[in-house]
PAZAPA-4460 file (N, C-alpha, C; in steps of 0.05 Angstrom, whole numbers, plus 32768, in hexadecimal, padded with zeros to 4 digits):
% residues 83
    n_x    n_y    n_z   ca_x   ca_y   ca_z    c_x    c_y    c_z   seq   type   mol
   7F12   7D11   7E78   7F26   7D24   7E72   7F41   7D1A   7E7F     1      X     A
   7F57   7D1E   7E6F   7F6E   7D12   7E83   7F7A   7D2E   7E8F     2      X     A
   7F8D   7D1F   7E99   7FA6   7D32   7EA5   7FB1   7D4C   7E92     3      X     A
   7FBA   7D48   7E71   7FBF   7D53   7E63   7FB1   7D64   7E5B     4      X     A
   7F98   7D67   7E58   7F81   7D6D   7E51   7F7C   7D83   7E68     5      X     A
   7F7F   7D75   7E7A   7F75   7D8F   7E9C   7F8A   7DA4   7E9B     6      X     A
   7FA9   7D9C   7E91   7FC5   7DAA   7E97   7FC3   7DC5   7E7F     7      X     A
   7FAD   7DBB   7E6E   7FAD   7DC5   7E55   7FA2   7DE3   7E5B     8      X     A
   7F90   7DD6   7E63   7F71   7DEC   7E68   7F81   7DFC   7E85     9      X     A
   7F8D   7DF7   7E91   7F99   7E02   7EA6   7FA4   7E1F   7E9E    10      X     A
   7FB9   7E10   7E88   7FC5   7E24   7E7C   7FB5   7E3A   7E6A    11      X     A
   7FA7   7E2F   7E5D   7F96   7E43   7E4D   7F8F   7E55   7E5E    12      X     A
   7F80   7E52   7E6D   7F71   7E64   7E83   7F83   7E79   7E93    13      X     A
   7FA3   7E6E   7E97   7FB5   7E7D   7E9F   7FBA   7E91   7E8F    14      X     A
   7FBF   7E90   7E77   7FC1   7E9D   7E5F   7FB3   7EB7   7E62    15      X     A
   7F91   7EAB   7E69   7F7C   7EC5   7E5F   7F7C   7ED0   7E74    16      X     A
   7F87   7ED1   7E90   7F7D   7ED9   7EA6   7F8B   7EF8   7EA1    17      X     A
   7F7B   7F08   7EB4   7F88   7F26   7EA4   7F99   7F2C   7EBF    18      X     A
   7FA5   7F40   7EBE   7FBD   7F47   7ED0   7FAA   7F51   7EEC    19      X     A
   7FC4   7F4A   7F06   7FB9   7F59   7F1A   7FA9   7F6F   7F20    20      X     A
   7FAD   7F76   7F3C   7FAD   7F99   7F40   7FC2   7F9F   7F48    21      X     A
   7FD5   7F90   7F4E   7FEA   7F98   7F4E   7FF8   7FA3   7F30    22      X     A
   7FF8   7F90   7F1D   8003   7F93   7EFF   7FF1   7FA6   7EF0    23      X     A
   7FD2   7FA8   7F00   7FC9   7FBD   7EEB   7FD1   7FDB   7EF8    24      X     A
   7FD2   7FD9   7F0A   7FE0   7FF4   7F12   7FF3   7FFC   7F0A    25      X     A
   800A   7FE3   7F05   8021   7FEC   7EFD   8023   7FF5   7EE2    26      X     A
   8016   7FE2   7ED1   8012   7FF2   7EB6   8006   800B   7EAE    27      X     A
   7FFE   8014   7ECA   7FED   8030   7ECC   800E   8051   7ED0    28      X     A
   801C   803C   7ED9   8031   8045   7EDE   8046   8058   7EC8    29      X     A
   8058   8068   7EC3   8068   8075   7EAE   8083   806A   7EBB    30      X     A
   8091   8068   7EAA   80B3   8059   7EA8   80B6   8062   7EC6    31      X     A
   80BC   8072   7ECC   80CD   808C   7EDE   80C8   8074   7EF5    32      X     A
   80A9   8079   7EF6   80A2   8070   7F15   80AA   8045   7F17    33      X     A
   80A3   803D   7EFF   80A1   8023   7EFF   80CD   801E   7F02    34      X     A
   80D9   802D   7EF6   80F7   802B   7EFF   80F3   802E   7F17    35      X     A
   80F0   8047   7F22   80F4   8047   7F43   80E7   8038   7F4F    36      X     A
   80D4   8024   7F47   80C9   800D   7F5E   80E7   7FF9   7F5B    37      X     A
   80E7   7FF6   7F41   80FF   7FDC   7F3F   8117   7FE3   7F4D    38      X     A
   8124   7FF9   7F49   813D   8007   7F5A   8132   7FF8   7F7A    39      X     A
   8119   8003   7F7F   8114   8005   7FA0   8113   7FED   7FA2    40      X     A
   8108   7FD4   7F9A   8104   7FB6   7FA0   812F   7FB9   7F9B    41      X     A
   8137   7FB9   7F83   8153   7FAE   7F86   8168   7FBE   7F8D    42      X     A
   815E   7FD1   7FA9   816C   7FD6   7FC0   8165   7FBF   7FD5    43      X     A
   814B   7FB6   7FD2   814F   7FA2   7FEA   813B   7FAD   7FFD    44      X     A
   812C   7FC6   7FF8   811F   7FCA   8005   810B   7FC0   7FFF    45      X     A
   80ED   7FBA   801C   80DE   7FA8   8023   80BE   7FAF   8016    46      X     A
   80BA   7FA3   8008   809D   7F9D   7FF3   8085   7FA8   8009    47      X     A
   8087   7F9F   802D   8077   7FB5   8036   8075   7FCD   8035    48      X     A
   8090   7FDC   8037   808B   7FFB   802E   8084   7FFD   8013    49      X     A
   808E   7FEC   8001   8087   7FFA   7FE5   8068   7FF6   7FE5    50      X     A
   8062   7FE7   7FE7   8040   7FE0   7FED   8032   7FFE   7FFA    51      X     A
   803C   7FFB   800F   8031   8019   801D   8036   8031   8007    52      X     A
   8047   803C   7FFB   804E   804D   7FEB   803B   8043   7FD2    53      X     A
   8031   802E   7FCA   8029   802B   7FB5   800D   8034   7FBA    54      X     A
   8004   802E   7FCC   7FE5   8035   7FDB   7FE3   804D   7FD5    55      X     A
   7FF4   805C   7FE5   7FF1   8079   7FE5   7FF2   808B   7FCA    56      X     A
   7FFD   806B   7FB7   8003   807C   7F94   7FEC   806C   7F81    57      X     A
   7FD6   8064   7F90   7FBF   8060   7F7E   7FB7   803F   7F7A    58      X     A
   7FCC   8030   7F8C   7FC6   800E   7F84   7FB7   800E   7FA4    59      X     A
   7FA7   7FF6   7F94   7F93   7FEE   7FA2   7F90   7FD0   7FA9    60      X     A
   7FA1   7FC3   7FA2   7FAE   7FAA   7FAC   7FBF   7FAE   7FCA    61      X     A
   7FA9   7F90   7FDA   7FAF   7F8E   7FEE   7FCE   7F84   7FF0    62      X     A
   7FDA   7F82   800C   7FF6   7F7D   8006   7FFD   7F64   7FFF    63      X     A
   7FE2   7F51   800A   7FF0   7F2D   8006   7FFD   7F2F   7FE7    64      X     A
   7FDA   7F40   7FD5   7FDE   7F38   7FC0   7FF4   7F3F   7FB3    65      X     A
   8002   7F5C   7FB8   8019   7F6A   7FAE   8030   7F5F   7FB2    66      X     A
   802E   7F51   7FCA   8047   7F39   7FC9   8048   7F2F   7FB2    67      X     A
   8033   7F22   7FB1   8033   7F07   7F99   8034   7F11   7F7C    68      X     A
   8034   7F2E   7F7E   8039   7F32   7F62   8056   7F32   7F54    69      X     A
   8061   7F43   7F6F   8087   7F47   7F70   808F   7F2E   7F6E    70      X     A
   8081   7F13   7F7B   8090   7EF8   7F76   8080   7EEC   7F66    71      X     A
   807B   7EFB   7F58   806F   7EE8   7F3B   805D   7ED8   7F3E    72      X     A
   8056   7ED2   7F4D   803E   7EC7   7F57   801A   7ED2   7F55    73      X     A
   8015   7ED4   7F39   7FFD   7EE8   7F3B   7FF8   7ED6   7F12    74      X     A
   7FDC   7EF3   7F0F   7FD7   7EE8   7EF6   7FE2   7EF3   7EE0    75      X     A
   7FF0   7F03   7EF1   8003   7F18   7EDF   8016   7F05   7ECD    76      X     A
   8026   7EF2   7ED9   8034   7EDA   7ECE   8021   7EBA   7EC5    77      X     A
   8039   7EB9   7EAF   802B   7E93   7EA1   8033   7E88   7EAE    78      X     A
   8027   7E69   7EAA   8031   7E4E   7EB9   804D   7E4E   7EB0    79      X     A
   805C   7E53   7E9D   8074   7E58   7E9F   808F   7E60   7EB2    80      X     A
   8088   7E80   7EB8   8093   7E8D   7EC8   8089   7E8F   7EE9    81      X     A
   807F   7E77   7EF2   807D   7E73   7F09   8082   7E4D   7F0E    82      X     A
   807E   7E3D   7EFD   8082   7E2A   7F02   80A5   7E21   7F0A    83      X     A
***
């Protein structure tokens, strides 16, 4: 198998991977609340509290992982939008 071939299948697999618990929560979410997370991240306020607030609102994603969802870093996103 080459290089191309591995980069290939990489991608595919990226593709099918299904969303977080972070992202499936969020899609569990209605407009209202999913605006007021974005407002609260672009005030600048810190992804630990929102994490804590999110706990207490039904997500069950630990915080490493909830980081990595806010920075795109998850399966929520393609090899695209993180490379």
């Amino acid at each position: 198998m080459s290089l191309a071939d591995d980069l290939h299948e990489a991608e595919q697999a990226a593709i099918r991977k299904q969303p977080c618990k972070t992202g499936v929560w969020l899609e569990s979410l209605d407009d209202r609340d999913r605006d007021a997370i974005r407002a609260f991240l672009a005030a600048g306020k810190p992804v630990s509290h929102l994490h804590g607030i999110a706990v207490r609102n039904g997500c069950g994603a630990a915080e490493t992982r909830f980081r990595s969802h806010f920075r795109k870093r998850c399966a929520c996103f393609d090899l695209e939008h993180v490379a």
